[in-house]
C-alpha positions in Angstrom: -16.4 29.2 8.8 -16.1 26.0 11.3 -13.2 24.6 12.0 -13.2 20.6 12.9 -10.8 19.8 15.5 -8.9 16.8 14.9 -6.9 14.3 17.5 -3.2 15.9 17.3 -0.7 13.6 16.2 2.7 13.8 18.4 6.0 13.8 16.9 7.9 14.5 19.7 8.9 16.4 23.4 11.2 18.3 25.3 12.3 20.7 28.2 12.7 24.0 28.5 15.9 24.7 29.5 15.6 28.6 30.5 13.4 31.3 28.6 15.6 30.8 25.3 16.3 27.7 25.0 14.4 24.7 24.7 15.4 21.0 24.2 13.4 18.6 22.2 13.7 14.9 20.5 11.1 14.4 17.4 10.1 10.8 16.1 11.5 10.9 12.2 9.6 8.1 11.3 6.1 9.8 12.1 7.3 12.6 10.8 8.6 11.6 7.3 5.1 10.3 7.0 3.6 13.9 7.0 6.4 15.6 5.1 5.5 17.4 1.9 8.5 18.2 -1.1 9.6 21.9 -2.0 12.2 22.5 -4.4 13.9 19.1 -3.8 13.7 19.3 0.2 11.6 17.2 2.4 9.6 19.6 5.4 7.2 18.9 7.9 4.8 21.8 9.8 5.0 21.3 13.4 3.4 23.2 16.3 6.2 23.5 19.1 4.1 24.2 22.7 5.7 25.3 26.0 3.3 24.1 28.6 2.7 25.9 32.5 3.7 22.9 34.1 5.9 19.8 33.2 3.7 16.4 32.2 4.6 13.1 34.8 7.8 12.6 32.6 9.0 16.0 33.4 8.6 17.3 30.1 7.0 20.6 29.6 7.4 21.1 25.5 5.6 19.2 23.4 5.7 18.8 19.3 2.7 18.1 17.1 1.9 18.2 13.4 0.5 21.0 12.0 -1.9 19.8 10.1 -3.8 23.2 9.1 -5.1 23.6 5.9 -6.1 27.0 4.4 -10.1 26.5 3.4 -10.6 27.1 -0.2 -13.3 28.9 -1.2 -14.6 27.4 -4.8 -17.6 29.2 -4.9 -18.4 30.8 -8.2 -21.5 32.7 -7.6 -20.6 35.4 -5.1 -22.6 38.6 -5.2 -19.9 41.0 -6.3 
């Protein structure tokens, strides 16, 4: 099964403030735009990533949608 990889869409960043606790800011209005509805509640799937070294703004978290989506299988005609 491939998988395509597509560009990841940022929703926010942050620092890690020691091994337990990180800080972080997320953009609501980009998220809102990828949030799904469950049981009256409004989510959104995000990746959180805790990089090596901090980026040139000295941030070294990052937050991006997680936009992965379990392939269906629709074929009808399998062997067994």
């Amino acid at each position: 099964m491939e998988q395509t990889k597509s560009k990841k869409i940022r929703l926010g960043s942050g620092k890690k403030r020691n091994p337990t606790w990180l800080t972080a800011s997320i953009c609501l209005s980009e998220a809102h735009k990828h949030a799904y509805h469950y049981e009256g509640k409004d989510y959104v799937s995000i990746n959180i990533n805790i990089a090596d070294a901090p980026n040139d703004y000295g941030k070294d978290v990052s937050i991006t949608l997680n936009d992965y989506k379990k392939a269906t299988n629709e074929t009808t005609d399998l062997p067994f």
